[in-house]
matplotlib code that plots the C-alpha trace (Angstrom):
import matplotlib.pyplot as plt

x = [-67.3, -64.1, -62.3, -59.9, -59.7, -58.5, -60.5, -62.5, -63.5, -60.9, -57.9, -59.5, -59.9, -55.7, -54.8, -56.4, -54.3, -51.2, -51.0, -53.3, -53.0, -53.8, -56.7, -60.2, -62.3, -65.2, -67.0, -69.6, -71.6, -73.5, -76.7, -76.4, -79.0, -78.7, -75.0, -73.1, -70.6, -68.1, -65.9, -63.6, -61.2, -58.5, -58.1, -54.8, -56.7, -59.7, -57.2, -55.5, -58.9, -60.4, -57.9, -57.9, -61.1, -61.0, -58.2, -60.4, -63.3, -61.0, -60.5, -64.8, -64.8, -63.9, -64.1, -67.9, -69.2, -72.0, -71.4, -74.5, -73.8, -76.2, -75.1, -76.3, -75.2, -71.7, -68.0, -68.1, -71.0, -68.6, -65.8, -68.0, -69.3, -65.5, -63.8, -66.1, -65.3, -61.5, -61.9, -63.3, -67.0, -70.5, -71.0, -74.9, -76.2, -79.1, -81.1, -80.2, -83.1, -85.0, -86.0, -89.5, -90.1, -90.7, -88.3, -89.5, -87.7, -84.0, -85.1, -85.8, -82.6, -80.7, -82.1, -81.6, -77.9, -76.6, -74.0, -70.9, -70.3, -72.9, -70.9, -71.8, -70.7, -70.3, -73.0, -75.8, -73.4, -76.1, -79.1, -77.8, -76.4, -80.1, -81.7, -79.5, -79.8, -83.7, -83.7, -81.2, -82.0, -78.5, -75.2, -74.8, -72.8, -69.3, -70.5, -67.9, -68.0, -66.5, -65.1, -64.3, -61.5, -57.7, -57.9, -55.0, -52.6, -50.4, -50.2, -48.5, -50.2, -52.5, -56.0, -56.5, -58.3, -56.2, -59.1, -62.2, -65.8, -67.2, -70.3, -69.4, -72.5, -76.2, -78.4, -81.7, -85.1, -86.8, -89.8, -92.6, -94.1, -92.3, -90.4, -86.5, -84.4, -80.7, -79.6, -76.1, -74.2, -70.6, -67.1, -67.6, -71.7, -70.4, -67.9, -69.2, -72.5, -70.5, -68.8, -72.3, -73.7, -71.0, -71.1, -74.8, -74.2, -71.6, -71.3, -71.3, -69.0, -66.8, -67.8, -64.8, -62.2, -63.1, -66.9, -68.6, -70.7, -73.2, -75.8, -78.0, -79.7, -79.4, -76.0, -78.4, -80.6, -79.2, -78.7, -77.7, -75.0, -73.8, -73.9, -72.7, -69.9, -68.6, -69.0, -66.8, -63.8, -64.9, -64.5, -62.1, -64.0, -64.8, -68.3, -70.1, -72.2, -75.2, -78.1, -81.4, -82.9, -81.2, -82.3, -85.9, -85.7, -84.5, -84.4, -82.1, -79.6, -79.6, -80.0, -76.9, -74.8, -75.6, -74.5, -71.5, -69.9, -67.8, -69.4, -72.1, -73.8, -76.5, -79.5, -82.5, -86.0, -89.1, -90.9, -87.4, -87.5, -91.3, -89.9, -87.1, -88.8, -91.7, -89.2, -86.2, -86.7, -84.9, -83.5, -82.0, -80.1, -79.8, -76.2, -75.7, -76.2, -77.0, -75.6, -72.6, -74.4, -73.2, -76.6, -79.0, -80.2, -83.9, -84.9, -85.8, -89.6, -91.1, -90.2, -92.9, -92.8, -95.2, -92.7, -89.4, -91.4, -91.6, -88.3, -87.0, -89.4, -88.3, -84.6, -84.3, -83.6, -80.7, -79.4, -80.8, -81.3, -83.7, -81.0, -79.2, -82.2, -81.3, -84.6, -82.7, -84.2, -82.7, -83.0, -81.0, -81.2, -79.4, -76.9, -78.4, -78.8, -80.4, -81.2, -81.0, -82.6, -82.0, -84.7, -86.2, -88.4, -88.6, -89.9, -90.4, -92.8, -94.3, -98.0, -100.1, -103.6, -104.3, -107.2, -105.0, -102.5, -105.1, -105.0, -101.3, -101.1, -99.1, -101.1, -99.6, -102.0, -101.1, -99.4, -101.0, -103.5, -103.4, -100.7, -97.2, -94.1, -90.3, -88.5, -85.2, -82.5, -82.7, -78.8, -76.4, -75.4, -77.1, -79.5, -83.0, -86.0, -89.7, -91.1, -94.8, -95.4, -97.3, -95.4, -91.8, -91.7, -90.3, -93.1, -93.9, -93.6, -97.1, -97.0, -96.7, -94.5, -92.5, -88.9, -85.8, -82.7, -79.2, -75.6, -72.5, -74.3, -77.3, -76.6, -76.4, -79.6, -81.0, -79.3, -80.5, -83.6, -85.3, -84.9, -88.4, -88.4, -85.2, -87.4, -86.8, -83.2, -82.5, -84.8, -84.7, -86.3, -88.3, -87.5, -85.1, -84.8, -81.5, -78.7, -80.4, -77.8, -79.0, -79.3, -79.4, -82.1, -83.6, -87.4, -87.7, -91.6, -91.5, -94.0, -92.6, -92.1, -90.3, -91.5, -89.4, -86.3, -86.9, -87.8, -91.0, -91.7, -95.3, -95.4, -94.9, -97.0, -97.9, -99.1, -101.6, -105.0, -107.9, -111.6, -114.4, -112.3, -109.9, -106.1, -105.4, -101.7, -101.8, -98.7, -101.1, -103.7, -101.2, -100.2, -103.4, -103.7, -100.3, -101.0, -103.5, -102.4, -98.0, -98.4, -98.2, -100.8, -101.2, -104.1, -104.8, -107.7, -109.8, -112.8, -116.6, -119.1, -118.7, -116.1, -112.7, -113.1, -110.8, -109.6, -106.9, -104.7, -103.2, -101.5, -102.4, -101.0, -102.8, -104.5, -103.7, -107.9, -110.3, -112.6, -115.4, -112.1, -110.3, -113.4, -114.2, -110.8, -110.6, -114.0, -112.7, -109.6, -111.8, -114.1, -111.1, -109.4, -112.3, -113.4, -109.9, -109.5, -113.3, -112.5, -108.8, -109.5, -113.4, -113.0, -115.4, -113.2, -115.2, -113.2, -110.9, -109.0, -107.1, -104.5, -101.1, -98.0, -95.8, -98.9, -98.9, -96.2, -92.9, -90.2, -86.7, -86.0, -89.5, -91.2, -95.3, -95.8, -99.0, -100.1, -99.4, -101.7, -104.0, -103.8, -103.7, -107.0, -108.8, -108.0, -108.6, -105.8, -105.0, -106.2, -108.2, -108.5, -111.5, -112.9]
y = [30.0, 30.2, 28.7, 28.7, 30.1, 26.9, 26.1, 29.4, 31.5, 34.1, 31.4, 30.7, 34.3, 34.6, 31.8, 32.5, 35.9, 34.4, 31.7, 33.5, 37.0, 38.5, 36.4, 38.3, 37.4, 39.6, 41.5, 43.7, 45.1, 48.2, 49.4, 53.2, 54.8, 52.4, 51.8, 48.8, 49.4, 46.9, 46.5, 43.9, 43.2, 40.3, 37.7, 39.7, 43.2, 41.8, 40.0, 43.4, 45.7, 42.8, 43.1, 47.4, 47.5, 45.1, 47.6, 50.3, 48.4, 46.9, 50.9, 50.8, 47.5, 43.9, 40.4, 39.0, 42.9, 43.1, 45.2, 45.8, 45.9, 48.9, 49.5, 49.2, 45.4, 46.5, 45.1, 47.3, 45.7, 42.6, 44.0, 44.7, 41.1, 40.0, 43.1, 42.2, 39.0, 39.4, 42.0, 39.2, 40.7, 39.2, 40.7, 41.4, 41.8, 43.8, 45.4, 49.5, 50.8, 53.8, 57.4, 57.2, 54.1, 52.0, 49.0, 48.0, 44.7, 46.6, 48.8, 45.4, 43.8, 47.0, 47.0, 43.5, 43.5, 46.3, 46.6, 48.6, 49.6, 50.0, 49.8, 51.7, 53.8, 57.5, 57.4, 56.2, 57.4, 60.9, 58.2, 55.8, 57.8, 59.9, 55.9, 55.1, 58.0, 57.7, 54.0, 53.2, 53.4, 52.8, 54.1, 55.0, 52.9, 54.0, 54.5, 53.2, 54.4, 51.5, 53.6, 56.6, 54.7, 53.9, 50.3, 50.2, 50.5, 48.1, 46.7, 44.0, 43.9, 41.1, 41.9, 38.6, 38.4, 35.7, 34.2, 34.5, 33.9, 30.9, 33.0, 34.1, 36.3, 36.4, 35.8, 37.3, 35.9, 37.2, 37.6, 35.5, 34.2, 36.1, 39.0, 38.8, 36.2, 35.9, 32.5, 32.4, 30.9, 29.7, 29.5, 25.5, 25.7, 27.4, 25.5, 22.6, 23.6, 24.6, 20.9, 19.4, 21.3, 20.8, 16.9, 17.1, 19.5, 17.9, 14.3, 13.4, 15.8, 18.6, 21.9, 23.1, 25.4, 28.4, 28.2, 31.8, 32.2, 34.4, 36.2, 38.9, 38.0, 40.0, 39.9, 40.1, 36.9, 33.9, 32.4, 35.3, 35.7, 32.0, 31.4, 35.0, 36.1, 33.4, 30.2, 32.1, 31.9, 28.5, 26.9, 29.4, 30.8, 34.1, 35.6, 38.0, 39.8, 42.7, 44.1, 42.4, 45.5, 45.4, 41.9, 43.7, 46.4, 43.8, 40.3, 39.5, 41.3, 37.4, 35.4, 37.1, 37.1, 33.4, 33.1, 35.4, 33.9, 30.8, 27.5, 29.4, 28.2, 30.3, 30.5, 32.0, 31.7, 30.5, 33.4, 34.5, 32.2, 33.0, 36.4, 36.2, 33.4, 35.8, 39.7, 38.7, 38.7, 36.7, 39.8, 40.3, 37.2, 37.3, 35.6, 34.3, 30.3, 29.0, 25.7, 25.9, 26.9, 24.7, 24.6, 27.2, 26.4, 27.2, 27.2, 30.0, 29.1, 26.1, 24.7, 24.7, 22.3, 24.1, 27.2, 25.1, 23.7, 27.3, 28.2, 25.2, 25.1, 29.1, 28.8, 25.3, 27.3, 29.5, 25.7, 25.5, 22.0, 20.5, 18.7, 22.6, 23.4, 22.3, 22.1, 22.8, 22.9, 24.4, 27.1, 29.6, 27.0, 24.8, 27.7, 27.3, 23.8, 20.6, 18.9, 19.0, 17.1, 17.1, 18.2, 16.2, 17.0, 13.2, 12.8, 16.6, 15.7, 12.8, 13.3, 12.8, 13.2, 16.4, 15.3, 12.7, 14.8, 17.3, 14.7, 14.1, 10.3, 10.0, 8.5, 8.4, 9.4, 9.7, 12.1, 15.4, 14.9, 15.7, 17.8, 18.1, 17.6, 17.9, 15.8, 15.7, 13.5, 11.9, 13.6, 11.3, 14.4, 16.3, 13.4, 13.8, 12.1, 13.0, 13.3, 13.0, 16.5, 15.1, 11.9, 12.8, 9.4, 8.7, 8.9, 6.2, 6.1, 7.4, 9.6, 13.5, 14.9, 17.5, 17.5, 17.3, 17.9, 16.9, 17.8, 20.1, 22.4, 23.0, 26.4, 26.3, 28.6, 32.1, 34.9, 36.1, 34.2, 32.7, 28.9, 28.7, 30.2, 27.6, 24.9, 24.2, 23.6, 20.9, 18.4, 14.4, 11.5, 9.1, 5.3, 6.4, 4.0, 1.7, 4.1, 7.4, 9.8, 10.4, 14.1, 17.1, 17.5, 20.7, 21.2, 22.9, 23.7, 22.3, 19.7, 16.6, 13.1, 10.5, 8.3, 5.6, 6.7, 10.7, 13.4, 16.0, 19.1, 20.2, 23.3, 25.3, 24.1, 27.5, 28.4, 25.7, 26.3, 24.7, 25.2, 22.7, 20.8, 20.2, 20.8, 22.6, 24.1, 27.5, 26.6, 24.3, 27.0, 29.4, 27.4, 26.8, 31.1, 31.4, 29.0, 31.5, 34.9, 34.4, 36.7, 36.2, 35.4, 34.9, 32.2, 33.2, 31.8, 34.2, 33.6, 34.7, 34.0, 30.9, 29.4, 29.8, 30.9, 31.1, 34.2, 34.8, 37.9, 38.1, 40.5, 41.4, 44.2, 47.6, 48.9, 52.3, 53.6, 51.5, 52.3, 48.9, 47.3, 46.7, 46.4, 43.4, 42.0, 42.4, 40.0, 37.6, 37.0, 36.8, 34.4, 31.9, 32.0, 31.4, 28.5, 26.8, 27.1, 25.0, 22.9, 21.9, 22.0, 21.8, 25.5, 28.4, 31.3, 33.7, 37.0, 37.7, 40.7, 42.2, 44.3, 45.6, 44.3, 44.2, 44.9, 41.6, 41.6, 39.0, 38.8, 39.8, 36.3, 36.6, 34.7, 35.5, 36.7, 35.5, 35.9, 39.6, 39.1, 37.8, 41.0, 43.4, 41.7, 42.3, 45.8, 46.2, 47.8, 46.3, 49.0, 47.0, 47.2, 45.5, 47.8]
z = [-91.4, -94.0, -97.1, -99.3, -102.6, -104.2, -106.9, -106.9, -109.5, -108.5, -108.8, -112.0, -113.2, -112.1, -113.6, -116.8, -116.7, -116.0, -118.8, -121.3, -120.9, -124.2, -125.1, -125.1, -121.9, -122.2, -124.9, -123.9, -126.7, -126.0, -128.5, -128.5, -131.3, -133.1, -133.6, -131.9, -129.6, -128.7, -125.2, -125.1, -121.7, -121.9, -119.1, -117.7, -117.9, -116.0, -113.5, -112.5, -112.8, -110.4, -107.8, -108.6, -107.7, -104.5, -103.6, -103.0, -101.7, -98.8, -98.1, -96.9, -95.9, -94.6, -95.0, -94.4, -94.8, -97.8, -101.3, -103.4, -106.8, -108.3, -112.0, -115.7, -117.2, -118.1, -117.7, -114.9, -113.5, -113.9, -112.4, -109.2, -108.3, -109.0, -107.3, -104.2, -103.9, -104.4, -101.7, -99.2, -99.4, -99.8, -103.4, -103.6, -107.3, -107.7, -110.8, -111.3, -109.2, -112.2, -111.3, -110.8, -109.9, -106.8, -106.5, -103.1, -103.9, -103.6, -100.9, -99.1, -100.1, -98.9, -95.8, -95.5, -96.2, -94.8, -97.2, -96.2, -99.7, -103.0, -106.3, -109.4, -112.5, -112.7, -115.4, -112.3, -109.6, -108.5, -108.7, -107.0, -104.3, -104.1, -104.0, -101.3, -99.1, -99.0, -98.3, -95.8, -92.2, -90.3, -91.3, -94.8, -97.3, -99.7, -102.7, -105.4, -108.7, -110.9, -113.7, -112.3, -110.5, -111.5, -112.5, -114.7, -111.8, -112.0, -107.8, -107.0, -103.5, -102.9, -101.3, -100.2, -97.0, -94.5, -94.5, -96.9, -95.8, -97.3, -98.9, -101.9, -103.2, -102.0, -104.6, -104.1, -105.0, -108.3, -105.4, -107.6, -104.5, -101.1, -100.4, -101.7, -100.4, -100.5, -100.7, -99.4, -102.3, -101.5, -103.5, -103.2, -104.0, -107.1, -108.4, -108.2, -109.9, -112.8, -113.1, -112.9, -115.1, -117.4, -117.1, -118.2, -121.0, -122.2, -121.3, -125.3, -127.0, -124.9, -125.0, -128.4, -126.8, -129.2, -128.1, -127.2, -124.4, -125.4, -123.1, -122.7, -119.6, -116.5, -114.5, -111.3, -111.8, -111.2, -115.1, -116.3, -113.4, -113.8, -117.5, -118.7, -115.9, -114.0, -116.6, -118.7, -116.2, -114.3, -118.2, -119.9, -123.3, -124.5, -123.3, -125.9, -124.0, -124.1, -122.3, -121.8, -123.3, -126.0, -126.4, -125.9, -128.5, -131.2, -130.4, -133.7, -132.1, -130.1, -133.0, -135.3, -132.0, -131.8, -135.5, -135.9, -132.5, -133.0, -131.6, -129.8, -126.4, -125.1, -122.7, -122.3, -120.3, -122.2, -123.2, -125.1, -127.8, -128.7, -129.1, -130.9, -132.9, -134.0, -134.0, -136.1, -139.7, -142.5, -143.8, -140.2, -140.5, -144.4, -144.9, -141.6, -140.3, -136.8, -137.6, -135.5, -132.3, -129.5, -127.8, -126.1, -122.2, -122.0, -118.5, -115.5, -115.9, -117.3, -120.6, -123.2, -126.2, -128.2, -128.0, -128.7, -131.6, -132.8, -131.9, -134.0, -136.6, -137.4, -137.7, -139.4, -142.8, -141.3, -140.4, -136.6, -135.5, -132.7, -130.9, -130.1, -128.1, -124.4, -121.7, -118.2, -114.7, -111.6, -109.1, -107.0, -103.8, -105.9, -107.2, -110.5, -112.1, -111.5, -114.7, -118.5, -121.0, -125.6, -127.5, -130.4, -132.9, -133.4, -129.9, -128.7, -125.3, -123.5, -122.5, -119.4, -119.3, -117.4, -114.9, -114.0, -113.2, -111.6, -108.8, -108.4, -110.7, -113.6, -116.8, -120.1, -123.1, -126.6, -128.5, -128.6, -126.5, -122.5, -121.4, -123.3, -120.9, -121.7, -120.4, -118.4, -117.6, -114.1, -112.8, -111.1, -109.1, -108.0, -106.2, -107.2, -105.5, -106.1, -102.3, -100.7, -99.4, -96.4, -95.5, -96.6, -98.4, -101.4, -104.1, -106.7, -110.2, -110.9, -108.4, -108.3, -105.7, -104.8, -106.1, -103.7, -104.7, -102.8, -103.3, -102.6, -105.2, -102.7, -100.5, -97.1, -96.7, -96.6, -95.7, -91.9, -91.9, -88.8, -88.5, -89.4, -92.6, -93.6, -93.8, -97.4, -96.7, -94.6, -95.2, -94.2, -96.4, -94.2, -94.9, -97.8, -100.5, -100.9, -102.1, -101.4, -99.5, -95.8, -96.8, -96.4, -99.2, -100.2, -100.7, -104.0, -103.7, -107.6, -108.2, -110.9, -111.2, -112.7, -115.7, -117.5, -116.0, -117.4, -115.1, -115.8, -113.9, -113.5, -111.8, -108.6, -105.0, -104.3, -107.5, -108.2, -109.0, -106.8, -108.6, -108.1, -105.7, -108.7, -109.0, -112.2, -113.1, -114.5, -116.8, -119.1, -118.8, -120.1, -122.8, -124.1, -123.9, -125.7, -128.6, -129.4, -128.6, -128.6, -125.3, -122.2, -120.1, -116.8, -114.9, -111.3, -109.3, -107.2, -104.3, -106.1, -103.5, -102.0, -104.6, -106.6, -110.1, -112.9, -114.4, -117.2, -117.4, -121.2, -123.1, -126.3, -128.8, -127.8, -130.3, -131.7, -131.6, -129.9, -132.8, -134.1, -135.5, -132.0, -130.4, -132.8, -133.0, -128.8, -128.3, -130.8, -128.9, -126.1, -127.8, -129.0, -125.7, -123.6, -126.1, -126.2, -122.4, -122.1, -124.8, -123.7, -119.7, -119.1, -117.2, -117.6, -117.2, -115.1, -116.2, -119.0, -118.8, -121.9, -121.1, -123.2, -123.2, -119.7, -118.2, -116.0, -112.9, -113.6, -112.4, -113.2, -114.8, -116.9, -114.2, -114.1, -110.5, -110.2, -106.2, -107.5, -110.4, -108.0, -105.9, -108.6, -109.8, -106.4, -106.2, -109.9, -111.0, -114.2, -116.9, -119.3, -122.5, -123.2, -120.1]

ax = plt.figure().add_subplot(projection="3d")
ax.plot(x, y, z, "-o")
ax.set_aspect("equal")
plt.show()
């Protein structure tokens, strides 16, 4: 299957070039001891390194062939998912595989792709060529280091295919709940993603023409590939960009980027804004003030009030207002986006009563009690309906279903999977309602519904928690952990005899000695947590286990894996520290 590059990123990236050459594209700020150092590229520099680099790919490969993209979060890393696509290649980005350690997940993409070429920098080039060699099992792949070639050249040779494959880049599952998937996302898929998304965002007041895109997320999950590399070109601003760890190490690096960029627009998953909220001093941003920031996205994982409440509630003296904070939902089937909602300080949440919700209806309660929901905009595209999981019929109002999405943004599936193992794309509505399209709809596996016009997402089908016959989502669970300890936490239900129990994962700061001290301030965490999970869900929590910090398995979005906490539990391999 083919297209045409009209309307594609890569007509965008040239036209860009051709009528603002000398205007900054991308600024890539690397943290090295300490000192900040800053990479810029202009849209005419990118245009001709882009077309440089799909040069030499062409050399190893052709049109519809995969290239893996293996390289530290870098402008190089940049000019390898555009260089590959230029070239007519499925561009594959993947996290730099470490010395040392496992990364079955890329092993598993490599040997799922059968790339003919693996891009990298001269930096990674020995380990990456070592990481390569021991994985693949057919013909080995070119490996291409991105810097180490000419890209200044100026060539005046097009590399465009005659005709390009419609898949523009396989993005690959984070893996919270299966092996790595690539989801065949195409030019159009793109594209079009990026004008809904920008309709939602937007709808009231354009996006100013000297806003910054600012990111730190990683190039190789699917926010951090959308909203830091290609929105940048699809909407023509300037992207200031850095390295999620350097987002780790210091999270103020974020919050001064967000206030030294012009008209800033940002996103970030959940468990960011705790962190940045609770690491960056006033004395970091001493001077500085958020109050022209555009808007951050806060999506990946589920939105939690209590945390943008935080978030908010921290910043409102540098001049950070509630209605900047932007609640977004989406996934990789869908490219990226689904829906976005405004947050509200006035009116942060609605609230459902849990038990209600334990059993899939939708009962309002009042404020602060149940459980706290953001709420989303119901989209006019893509098409949205909230679906019976058994009947395939349009749910009612106050009813929980799953969600199903439908649009020109949805991919056309996953990459060389069986037709049984599609079924989430695909999907037909029985007795559709007046109006709704004929499909195809995709199955998203998220559980929501629709109240007074708004959308609410609960949680994930495959992650809920049965105990006692009961459906409890381990989201709230969470929450009600967080509240307390500002960690994460992680609420996984295991078989104990004859039943399900619950048990809680959480992260807590290790102490330095486990001397009477720690062991006392350990069991009082224990204590409140236990306490506050009985009194807020009626659960006994049959084990809690303390461990440190990035102890508990997520994904490379943030995402709690928690079938692998599950696992990890039974073969007790978490090293506790209240052991």
């Amino acid at each position: 299957m083919t297209t045409t590059t009209q309307s594609s990123i890569l007509s965008m990236l040239h036209g860009r070039a051709s009528l603002r050459p000398d205007e900054i594209a991308f600024t890539f700020t690397d943290y090295i001891d300490a000192s900040a150092v800053a990479q810029s590229v202009t849209w005419s520099q990118l245009a001709r390194r882009t077309t440089n680099v799909a040069h030499e790919i062409r050399r190893h490969g052709s049109p519809g062939d995969r290239a893996v993209i293996l390289a530290p979060q870098s402008l190089e890393y940049i000019l390898a998912f555009l260089g590959s696509m230029q070239a007519g290649l499925m561009a594959v980005p993947l996290p730099l595989p470490h010395p040392g350690s496992g990364h079955e997940r890329v092993r598993a993409v490599l040997a799922d792709t059968e790339p003919s070429v693996v891009l990298t920098t001269s930096a990674s080039g020995d380990h990456v060529r070592d990481f390569v060699n021991a994985a693949r099992e057919k013909a080995a792949p070119q490996i291409i280091e991105i810097d180490a070639l000419n890209i200044e050249a100026e060539n005046d040779v097009s590399v465009a295919p005659d005709e390009w494959p419609s898949v523009a880049y396989l993005q690959y599952s984070s893996g919270s709940t299966r092996l790595p998937t690539g989801v065949m996302v195409s030019h159009r898929n793109l594209t079009v993603n990026f004008e809904q998304l920008m309709k939602s965002f937007f709808a009231d007041s354009p996006l100013p023409q000297d806003a910054t895109l600012v990111s730190w997320l990683p190039f190789y999950h699917d926010m951090g590939l959308v909203l830091g590399v290609c929105a940048p070109i699809l909407c023509g601003r300037r992207a200031a960009l850095m390295s999620p760890v350097a987002f780790l190490e210091r999270p103020a690096r974020w919050m001064r980027a967000l206030a030294e960029n012009p008209h800033a627009w940002s996103s970030a998953p959940n468990f960011a804004f705790d962190l940045a909220a609770r690491k960056t001093s006033d004395e970091d941003l001493n001077g500085l003030d958020l109050g022209g920031v555009v808007g951050i996205i806060s999506g990946a994982e589920r939105v939690e009030p209590a945390t943008l409440h935080r978030f908010v509630d921290r910043f409102a003296h540098f001049n950070f207002r509630d209605h900047m904070m932007r609640p977004a939902y989406g996934l990789a089937e869908a490219t990226v986006f689904v829906a976005t909602g405004t947050w509200s300080e006035s009116s942060p949440a609605a609230h459902f009563d849990a038990e209600a919700l334990g059993v899939g209806r939708v009962q309002p309660c009042g404020s602060g009690e149940g459980t706290g929901l953001v709420k989303y905009r119901m989209p006019q595209s893509p098409s949205i309906r909230i679906v019976d999981v058994q009947t395939h019929q349009e749910c009612a109002a106050d009813v929980v279903g799953e969600i199903w999405v439908h649009g020109e943004n949805v991919a056309e599936g996953y990459w060389r999977k069986s037709v049984g193992e599609q079924s989430c794309f695909g999907a037909t509505l029985v007795d559709p309602s007046p109006g709704t399209p004929d499909g195809p709809w995709l199955r998203t596996g998220d559980l929501g519904f629709a109240y007074e016009g708004e959308l609410f997402i609960v949680g994930r089908i495959k992650d809920l928690l049965i105990i006692r016959g009961r459906n409890y989502y381990p989201e709230d669970i969470e929450a009600t952990i967080q509240e307390i300890t500002r960690g994460r936490a992680a609420a996984i239900s295991v078989p104990l005899g004859s039943t399900e129990k619950l048990v809680t994962v959480v992260e807590v700061k290790t102490p330095g000695e486990l001397d009477d001290t720690a062991k006392r301030s350990l069991n009082a965490v224990k204590s409140d947590v236990t306490a506050a999970i009985s009194n807020t869900h009626g659960l006994s929590v049959a084990d809690l286990v303390l461990v440190a910090p990035g102890d508990i398995p997520t994904t490379t979005s943030g995402k709690i894996r928690r079938s692998a906490c599950a696992e990890q539990y039974r073969r007790n391999e978490f090293h506790r520290l209240d052991a």
